[in-house]
Structures are given as C-alpha cells and as structure tokens.
Biopython code that builds the backbone (N, CA, C, O; Angstrom):
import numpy as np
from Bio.PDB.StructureBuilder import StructureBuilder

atoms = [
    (1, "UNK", "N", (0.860, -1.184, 0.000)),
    (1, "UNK", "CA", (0.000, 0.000, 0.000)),
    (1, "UNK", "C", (0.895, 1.232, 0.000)),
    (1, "UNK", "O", (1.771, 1.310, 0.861)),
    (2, "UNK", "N", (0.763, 2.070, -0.780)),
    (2, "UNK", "CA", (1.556, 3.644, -0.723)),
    (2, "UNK", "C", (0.399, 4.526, -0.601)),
    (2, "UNK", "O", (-0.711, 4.118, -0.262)),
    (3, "UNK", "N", (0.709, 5.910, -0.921)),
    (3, "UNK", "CA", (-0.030, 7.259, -0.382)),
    (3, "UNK", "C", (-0.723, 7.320, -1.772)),
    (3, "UNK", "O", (0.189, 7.226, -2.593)),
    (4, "UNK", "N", (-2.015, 7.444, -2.469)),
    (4, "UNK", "CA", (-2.039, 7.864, -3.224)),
    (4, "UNK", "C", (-1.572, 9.258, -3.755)),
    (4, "UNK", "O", (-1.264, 10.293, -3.165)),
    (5, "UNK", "N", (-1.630, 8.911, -5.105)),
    (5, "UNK", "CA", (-1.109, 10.380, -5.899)),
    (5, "UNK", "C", (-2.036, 11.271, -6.031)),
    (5, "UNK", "O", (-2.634, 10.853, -7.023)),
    (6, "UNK", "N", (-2.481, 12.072, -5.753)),
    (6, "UNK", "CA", (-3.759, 12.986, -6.201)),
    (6, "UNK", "C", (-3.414, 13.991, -7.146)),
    (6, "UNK", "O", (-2.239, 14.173, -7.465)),
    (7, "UNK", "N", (-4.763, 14.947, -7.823)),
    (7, "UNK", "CA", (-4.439, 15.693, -8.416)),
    (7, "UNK", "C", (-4.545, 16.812, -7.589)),
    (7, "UNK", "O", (-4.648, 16.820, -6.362)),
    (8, "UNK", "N", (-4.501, 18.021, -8.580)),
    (8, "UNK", "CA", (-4.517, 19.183, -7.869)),
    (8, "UNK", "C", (-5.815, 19.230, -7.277)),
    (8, "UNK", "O", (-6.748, 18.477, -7.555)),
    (9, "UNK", "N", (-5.818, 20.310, -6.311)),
    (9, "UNK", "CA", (-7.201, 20.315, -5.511)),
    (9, "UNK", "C", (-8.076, 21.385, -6.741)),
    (9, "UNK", "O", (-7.446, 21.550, -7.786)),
    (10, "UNK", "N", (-9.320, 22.016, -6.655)),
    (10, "UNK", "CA", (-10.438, 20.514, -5.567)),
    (10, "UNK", "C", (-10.455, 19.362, -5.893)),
    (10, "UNK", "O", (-10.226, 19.125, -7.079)),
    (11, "UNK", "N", (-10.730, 18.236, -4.973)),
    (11, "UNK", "CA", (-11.396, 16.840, -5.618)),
    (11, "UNK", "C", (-12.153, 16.698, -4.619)),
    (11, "UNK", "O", (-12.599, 17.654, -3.985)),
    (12, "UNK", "N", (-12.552, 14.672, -4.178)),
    (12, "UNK", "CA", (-13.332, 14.669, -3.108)),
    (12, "UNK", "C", (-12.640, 13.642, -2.501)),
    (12, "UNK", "O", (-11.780, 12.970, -3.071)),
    (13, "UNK", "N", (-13.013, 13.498, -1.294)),
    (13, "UNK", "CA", (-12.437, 11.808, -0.314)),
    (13, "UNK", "C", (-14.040, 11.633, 0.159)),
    (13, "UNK", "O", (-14.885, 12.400, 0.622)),
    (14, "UNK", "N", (-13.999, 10.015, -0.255)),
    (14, "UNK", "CA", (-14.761, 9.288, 0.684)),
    (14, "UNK", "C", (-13.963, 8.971, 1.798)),
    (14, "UNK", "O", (-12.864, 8.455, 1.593)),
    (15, "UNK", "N", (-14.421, 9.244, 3.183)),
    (15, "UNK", "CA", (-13.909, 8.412, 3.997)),
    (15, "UNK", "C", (-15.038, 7.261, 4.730)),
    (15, "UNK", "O", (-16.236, 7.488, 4.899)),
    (16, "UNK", "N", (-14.333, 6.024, 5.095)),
    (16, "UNK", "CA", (-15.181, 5.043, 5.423)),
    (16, "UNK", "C", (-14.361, 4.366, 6.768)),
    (16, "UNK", "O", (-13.370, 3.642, 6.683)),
    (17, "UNK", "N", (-14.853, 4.679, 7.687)),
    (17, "UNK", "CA", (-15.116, 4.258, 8.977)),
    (17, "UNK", "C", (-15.709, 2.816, 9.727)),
    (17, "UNK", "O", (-16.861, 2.410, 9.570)),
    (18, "UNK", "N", (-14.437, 1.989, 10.762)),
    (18, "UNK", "CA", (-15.339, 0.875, 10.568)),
    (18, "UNK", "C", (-14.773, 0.128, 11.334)),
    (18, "UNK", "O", (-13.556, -0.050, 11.392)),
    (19, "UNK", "N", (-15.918, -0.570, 12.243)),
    (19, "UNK", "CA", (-15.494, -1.744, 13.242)),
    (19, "UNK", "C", (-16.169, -2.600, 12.742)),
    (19, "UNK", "O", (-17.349, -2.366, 12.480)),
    (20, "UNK", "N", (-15.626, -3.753, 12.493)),
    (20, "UNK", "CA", (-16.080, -4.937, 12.426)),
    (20, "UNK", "C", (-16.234, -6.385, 13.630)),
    (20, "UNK", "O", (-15.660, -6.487, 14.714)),
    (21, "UNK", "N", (-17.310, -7.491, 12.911)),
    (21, "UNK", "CA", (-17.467, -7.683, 13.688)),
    (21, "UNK", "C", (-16.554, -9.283, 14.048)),
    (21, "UNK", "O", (-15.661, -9.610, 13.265)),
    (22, "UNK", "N", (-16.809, -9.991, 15.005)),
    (22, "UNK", "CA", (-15.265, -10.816, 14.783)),
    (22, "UNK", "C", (-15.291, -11.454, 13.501)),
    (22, "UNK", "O", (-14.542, -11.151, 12.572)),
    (23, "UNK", "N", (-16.255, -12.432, 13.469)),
    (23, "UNK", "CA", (-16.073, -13.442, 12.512)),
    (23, "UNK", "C", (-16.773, -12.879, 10.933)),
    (23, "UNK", "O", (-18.001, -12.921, 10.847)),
    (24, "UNK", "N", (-16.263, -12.555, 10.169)),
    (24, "UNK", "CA", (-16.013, -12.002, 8.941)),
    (24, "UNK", "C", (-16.092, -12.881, 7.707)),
    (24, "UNK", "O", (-14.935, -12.791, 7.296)),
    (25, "UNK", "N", (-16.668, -13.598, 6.940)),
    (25, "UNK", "CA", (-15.844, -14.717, 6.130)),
    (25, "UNK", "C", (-16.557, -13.906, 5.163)),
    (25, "UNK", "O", (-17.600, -13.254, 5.207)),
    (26, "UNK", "N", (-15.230, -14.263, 3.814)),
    (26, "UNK", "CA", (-15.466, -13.297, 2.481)),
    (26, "UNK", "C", (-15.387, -11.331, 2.613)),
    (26, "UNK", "O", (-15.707, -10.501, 1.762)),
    (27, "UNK", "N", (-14.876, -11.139, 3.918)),
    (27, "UNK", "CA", (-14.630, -10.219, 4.074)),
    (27, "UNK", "C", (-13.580, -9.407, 3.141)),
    (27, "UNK", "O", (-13.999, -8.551, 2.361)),
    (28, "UNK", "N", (-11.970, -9.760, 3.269)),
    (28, "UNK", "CA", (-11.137, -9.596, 3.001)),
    (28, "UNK", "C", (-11.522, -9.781, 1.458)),
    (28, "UNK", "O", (-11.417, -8.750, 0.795)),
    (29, "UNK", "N", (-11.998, -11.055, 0.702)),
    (29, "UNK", "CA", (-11.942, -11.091, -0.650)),
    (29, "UNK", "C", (-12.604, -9.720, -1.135)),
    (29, "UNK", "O", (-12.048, -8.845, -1.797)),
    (30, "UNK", "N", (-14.293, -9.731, -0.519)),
    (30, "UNK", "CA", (-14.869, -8.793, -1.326)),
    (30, "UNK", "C", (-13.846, -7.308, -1.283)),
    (30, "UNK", "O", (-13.784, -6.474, -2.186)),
    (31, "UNK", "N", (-13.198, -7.279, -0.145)),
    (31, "UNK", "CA", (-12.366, -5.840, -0.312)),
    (31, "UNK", "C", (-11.598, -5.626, -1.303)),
    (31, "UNK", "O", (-11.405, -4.518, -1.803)),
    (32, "UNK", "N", (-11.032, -6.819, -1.711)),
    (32, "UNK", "CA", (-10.005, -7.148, -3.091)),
    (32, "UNK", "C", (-10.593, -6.675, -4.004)),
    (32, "UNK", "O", (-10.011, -5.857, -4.717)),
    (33, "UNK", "N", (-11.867, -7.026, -4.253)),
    (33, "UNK", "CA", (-12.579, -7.161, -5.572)),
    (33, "UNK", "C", (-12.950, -6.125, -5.521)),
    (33, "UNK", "O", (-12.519, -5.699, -6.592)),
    (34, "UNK", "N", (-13.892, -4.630, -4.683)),
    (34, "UNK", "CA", (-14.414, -3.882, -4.464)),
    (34, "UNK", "C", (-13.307, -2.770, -5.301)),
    (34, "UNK", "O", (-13.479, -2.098, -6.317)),
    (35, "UNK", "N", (-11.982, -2.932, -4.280)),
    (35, "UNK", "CA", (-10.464, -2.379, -4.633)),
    (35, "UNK", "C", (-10.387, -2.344, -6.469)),
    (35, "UNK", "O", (-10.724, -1.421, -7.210)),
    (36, "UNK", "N", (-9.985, -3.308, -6.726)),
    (36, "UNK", "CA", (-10.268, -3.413, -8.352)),
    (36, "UNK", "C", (-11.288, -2.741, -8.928)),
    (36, "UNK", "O", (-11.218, -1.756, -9.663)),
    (37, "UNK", "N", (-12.152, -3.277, -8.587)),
    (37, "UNK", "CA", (-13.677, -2.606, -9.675)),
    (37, "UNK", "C", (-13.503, -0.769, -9.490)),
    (37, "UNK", "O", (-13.764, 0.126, -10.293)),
    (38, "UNK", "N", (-13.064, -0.725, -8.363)),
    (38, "UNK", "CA", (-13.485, 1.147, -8.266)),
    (38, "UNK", "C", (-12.333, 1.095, -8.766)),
    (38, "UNK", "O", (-12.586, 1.260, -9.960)),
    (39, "UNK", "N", (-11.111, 0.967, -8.673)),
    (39, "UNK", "CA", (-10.115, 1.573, -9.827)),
    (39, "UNK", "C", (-10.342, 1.784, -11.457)),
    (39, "UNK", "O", (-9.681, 2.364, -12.318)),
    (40, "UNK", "N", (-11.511, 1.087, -11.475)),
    (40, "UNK", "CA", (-11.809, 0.898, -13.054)),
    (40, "UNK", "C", (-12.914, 2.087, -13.093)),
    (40, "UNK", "O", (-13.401, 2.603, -14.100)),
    (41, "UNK", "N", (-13.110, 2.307, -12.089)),
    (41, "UNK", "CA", (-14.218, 3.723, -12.550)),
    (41, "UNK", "C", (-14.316, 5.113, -12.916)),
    (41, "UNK", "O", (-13.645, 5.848, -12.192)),
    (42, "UNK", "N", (-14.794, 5.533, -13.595)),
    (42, "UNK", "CA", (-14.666, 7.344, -14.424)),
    (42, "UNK", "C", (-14.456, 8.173, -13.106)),
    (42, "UNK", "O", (-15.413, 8.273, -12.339)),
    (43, "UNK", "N", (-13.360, 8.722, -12.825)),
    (43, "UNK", "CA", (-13.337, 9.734, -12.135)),
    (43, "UNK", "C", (-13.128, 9.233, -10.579)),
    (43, "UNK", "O", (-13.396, 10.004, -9.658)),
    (44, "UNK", "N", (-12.603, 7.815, -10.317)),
    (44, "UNK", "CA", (-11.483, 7.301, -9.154)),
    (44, "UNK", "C", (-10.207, 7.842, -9.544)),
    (44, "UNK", "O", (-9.749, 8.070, -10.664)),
    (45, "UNK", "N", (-9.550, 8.060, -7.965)),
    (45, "UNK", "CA", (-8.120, 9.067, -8.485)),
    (45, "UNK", "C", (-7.378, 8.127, -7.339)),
    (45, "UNK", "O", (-6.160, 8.153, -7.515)),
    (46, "UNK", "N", (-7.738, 7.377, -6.313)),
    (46, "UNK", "CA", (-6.606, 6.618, -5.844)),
    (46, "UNK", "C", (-7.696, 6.131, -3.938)),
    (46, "UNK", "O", (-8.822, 6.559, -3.684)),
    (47, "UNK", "N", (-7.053, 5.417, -3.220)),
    (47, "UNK", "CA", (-7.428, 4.882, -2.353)),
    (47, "UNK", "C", (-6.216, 4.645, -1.221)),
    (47, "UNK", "O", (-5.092, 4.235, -1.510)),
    (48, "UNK", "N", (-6.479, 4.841, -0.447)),
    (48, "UNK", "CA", (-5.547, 4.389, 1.191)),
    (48, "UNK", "C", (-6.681, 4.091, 2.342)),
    (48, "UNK", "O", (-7.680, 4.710, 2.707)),
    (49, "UNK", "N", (-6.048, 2.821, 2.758)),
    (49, "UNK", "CA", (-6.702, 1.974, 3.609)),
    (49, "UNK", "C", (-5.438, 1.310, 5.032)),
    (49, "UNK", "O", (-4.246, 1.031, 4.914)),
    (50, "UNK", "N", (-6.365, 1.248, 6.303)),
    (50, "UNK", "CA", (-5.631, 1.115, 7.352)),
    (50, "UNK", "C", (-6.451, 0.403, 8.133)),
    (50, "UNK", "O", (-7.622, 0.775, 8.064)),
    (51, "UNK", "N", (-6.145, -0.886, 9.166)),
    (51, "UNK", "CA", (-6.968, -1.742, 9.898)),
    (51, "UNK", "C", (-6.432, -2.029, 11.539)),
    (51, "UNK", "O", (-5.652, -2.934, 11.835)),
    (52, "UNK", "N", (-6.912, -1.243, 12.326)),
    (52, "UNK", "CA", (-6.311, -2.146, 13.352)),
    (52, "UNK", "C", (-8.232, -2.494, 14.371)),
    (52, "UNK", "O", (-9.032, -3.312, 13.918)),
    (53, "UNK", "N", (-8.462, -1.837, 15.402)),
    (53, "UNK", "CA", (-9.634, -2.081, 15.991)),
    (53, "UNK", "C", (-10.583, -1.465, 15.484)),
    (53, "UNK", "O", (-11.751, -1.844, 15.565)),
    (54, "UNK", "N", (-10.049, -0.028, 14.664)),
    (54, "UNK", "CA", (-10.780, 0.564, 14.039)),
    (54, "UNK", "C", (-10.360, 0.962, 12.189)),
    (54, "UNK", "O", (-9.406, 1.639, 11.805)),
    (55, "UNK", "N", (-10.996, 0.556, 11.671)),
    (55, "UNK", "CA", (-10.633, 0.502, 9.566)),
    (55, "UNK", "C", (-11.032, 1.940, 9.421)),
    (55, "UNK", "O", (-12.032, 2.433, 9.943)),
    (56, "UNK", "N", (-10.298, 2.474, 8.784)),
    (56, "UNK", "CA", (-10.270, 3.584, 7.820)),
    (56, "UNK", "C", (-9.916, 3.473, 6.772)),
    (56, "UNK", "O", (-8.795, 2.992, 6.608)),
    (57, "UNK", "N", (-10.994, 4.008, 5.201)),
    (57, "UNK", "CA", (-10.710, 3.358, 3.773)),
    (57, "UNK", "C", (-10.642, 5.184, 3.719)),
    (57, "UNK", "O", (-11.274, 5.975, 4.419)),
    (58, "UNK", "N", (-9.898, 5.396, 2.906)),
    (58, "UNK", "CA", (-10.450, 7.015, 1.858)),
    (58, "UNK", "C", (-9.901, 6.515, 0.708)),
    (58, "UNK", "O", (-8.843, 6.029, 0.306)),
    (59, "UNK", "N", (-11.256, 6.876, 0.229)),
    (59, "UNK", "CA", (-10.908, 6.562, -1.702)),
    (59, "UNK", "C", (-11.662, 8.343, -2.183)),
    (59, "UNK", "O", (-12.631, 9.064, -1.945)),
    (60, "UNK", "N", (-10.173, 8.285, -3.124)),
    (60, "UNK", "CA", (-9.941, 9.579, -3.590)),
    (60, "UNK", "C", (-11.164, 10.182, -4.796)),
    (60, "UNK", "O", (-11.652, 9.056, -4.901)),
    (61, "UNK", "N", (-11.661, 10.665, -5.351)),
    (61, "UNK", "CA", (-12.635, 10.857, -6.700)),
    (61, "UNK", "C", (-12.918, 12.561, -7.076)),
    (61, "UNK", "O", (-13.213, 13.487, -6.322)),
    (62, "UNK", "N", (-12.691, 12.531, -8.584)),
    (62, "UNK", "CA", (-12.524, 13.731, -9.433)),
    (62, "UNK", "C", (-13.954, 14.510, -9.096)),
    (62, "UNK", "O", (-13.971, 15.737, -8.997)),
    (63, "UNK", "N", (-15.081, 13.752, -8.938)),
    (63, "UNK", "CA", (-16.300, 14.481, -9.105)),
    (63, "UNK", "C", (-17.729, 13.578, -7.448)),
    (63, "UNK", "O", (-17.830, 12.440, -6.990)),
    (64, "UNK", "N", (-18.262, 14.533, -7.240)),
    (64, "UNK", "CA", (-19.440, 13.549, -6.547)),
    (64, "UNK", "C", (-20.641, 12.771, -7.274)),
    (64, "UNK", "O", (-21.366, 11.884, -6.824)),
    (65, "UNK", "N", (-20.625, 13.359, -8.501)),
    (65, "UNK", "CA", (-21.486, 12.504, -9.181)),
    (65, "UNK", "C", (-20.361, 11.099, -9.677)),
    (65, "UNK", "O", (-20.821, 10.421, -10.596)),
    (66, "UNK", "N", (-19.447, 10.808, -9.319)),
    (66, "UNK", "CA", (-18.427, 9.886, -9.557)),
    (66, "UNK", "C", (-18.662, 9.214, -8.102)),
    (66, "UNK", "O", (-19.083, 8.058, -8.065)),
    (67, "UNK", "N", (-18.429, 9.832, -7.049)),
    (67, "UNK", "CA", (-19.027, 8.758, -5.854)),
    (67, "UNK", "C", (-20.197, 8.601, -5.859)),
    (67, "UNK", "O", (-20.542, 7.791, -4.998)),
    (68, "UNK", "N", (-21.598, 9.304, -6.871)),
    (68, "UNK", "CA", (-22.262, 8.610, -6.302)),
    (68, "UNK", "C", (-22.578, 6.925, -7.454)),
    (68, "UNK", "O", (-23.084, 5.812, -7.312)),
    (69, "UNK", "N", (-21.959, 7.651, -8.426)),
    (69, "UNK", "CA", (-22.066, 6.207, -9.455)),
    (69, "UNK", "C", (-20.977, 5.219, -8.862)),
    (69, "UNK", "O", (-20.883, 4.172, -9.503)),
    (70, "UNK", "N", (-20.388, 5.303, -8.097)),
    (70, "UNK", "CA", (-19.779, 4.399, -7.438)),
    (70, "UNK", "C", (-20.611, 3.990, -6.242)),
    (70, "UNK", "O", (-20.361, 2.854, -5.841)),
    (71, "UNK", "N", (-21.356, 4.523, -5.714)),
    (71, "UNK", "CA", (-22.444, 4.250, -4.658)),
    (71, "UNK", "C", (-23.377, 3.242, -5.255)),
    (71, "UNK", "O", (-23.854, 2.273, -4.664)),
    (72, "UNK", "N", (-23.608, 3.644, -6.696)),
    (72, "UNK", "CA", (-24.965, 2.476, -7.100)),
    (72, "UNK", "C", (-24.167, 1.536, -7.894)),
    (72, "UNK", "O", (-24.754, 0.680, -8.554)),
    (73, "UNK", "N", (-22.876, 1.610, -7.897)),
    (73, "UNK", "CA", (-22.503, -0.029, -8.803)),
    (73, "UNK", "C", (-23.007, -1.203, -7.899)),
    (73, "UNK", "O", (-23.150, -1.186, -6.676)),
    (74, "UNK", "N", (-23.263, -2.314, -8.851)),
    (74, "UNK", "CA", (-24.147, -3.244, -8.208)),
    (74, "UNK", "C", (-22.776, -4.027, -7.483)),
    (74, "UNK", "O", (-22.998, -3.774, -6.299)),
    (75, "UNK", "N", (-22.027, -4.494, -7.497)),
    (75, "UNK", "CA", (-21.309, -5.223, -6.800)),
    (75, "UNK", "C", (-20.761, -4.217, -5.510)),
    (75, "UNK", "O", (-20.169, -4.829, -4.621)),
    (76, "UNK", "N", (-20.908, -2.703, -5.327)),
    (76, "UNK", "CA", (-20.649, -1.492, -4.475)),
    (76, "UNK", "C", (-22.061, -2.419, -3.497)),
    (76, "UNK", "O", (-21.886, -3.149, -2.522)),
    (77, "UNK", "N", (-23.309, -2.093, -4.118)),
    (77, "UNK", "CA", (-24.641, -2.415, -3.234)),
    (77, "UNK", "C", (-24.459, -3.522, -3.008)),
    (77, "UNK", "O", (-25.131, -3.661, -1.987)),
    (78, "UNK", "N", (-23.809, -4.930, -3.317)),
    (78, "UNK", "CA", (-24.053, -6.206, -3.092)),
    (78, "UNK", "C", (-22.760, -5.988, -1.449)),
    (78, "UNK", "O", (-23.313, -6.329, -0.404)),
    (79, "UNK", "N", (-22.109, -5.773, -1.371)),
    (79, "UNK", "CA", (-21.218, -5.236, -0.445)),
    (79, "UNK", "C", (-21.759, -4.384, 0.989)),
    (79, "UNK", "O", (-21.695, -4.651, 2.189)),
    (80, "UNK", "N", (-22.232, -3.408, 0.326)),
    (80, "UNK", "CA", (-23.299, -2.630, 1.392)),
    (80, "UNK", "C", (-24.143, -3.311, 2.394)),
    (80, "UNK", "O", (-24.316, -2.986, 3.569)),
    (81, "UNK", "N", (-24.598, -4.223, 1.799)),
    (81, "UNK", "CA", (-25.837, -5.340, 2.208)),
    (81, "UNK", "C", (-24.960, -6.219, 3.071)),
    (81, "UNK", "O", (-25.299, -6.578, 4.199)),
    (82, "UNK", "N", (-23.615, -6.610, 2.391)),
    (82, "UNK", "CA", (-23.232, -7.508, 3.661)),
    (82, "UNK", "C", (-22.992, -6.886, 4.644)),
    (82, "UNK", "O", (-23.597, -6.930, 5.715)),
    (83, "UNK", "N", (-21.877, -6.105, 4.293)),
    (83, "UNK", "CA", (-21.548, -5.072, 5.433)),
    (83, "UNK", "C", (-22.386, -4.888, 6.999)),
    (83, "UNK", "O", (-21.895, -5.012, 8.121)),
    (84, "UNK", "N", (-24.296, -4.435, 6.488)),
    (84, "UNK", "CA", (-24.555, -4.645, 7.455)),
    (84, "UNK", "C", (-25.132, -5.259, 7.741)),
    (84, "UNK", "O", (-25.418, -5.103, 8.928)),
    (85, "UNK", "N", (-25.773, -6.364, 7.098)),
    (85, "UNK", "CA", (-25.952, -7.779, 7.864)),
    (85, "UNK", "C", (-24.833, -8.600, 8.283)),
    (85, "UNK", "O", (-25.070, -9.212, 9.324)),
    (86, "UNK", "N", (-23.388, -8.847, 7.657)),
    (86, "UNK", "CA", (-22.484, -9.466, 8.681)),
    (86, "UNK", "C", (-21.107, -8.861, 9.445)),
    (86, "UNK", "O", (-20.714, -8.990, 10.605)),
    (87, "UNK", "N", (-20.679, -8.315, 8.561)),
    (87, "UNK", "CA", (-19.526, -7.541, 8.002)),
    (87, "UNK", "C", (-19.579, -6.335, 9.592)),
    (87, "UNK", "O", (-18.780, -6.727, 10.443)),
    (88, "UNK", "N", (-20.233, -5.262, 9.947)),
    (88, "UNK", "CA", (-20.101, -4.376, 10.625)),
    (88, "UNK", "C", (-20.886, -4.614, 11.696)),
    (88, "UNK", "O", (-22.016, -5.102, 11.696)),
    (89, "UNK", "N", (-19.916, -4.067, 13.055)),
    (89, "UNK", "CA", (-20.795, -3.934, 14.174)),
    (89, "UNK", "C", (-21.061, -2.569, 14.056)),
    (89, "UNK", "O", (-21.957, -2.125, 14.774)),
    (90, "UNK", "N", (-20.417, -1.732, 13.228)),
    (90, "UNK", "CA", (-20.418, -0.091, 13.038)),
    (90, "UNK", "C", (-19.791, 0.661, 11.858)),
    (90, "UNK", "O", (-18.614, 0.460, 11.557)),
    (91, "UNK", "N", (-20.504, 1.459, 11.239)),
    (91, "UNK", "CA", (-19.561, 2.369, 10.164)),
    (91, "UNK", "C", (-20.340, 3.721, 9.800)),
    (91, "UNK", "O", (-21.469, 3.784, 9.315)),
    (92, "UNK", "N", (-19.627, 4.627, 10.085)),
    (92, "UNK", "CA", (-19.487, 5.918, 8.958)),
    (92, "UNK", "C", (-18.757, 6.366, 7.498)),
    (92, "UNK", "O", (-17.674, 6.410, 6.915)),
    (93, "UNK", "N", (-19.839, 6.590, 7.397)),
    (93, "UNK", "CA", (-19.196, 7.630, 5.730)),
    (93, "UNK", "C", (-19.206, 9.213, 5.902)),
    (93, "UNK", "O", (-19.952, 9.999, 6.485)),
    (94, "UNK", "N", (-18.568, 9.279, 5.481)),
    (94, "UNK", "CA", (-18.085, 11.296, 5.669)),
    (94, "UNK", "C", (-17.175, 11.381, 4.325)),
    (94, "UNK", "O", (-16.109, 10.808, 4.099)),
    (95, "UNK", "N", (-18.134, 12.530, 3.260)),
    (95, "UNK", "CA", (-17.952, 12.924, 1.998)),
    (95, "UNK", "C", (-17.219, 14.227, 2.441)),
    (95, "UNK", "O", (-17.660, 14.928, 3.352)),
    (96, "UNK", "N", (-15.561, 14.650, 1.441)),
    (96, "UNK", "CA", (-15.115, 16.267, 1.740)),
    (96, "UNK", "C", (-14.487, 16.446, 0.721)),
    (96, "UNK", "O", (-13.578, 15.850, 0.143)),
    (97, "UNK", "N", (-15.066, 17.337, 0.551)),
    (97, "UNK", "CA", (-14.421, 18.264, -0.312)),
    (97, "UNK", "C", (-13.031, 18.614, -0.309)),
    (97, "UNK", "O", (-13.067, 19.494, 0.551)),
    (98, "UNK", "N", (-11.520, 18.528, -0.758)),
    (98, "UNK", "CA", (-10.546, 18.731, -0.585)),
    (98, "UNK", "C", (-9.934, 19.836, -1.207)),
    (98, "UNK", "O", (-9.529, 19.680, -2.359)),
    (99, "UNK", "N", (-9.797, 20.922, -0.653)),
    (99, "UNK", "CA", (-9.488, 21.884, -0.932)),
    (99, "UNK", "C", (-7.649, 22.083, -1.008)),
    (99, "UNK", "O", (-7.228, 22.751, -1.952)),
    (100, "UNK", "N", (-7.037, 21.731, -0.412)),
    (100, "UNK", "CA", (-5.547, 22.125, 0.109)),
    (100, "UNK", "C", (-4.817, 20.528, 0.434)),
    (100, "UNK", "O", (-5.275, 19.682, 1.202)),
    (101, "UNK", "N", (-3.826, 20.441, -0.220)),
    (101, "UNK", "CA", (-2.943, 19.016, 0.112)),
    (101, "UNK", "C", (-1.692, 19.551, -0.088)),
    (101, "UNK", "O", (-1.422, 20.370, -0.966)),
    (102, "UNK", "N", (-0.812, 19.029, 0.839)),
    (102, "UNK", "CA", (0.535, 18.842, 0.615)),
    (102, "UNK", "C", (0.878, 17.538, 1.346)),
    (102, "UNK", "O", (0.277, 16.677, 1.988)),
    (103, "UNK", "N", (2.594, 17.899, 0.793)),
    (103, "UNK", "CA", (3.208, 16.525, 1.383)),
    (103, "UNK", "C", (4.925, 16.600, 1.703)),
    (103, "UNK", "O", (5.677, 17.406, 1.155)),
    (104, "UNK", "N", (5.110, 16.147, 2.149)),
    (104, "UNK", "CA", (6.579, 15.709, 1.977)),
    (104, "UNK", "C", (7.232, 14.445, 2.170)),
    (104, "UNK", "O", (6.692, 13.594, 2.877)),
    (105, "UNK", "N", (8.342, 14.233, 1.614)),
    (105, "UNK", "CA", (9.367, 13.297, 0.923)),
    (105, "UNK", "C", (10.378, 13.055, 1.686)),
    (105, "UNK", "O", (11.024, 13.997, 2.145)),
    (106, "UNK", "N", (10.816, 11.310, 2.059)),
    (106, "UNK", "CA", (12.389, 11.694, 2.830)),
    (106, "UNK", "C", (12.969, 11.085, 2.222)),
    (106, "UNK", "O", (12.410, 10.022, 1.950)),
    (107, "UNK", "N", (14.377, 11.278, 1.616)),
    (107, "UNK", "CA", (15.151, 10.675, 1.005)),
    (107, "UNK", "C", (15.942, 9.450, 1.466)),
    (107, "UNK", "O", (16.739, 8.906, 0.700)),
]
sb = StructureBuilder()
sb.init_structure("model")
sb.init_model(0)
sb.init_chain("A")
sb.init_seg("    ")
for serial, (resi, resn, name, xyz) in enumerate(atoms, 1):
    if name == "N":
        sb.init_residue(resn, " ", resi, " ")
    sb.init_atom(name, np.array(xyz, "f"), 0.0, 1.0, " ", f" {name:<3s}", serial, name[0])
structure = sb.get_structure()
C-alpha cells in the first residue's frame, strides 16, 4: 500500500469508517474485488486503507457525481448489504471536499 497520488485540488475523499465484527468470512476477498472494480471507474483518483480495531478506507474521486455512481454499482450495493448484515458492528461515511494538500518526501 503507498499514499495515493492525487491531483490538484479541488477533488473529493470518501472516507469510510469501521469496526467490524469478529467473525467475517469473504470479508477480506470482497475488499479485493471492491479495490479493483473502483479503480476501473470514471473519475477514481486513488485509495488508502488502514486496519487495526478501528478501519479507515479514503478513496480519492474527481467528481461527486463519480461517488455517487460508485455508490450504485451493483457489486458497491451487493457489499453494502453484507456489510450490514455481517460484516459491521459499526460504520461511517463522511464525503469532503478537498481543498488544500501537501506533502513531503524523505530521502
């Protein structure tokens, strides 16, 4: 996993918030597959993801009408559904607007 690259600002971050619950099965795959498919979509710009008691996903996107057609892809909704029937004891989504990014580099 690295930092994604973004473009210049504005864009948007999904962020996705998330405790799960112990026993998980097909968890991990569908994330694989989820991972793939949104890279293939109009106006995805990159993703960073982190897991310890609590998951944090932000996936990066050029436009909100781009998250929300990523909201209704059917394998996005087939996901949703597990999520909260098995998948989550808890999750937030929080949409932002990104105005200002920097970074730095260590050699």
């Amino acid at each position: 996993m690295k930092i994604a690259n973004t473009p210049q600002v504005p864009y948007y971050a999904v962020i996705f918030t998330s405790i799960k619950r112990n026993n998980t099965p097909q968890y991990n795959a569908m994330a694989e597959t989820l991972i793939n498919i949104a890279q293939e979509q109009k106006g995805f710009l990159g993703i960073e993801s982190a897991r310890n008691e609590i998951g944090i996903t932000v996936s990066y996107w050029k436009s909100l009408e781009a998250i929300q057609a990523w909201k209704q892809h059917s394998q996005h909704i087939i996901a949703q559904e597990k999520g909260k029937s098995e998948w989550y004891k808890h999750y937030k989504t929080r949409i932002c607007k990104v105005e200002r990014d920097y970074e730095f580099f260590s050699l």
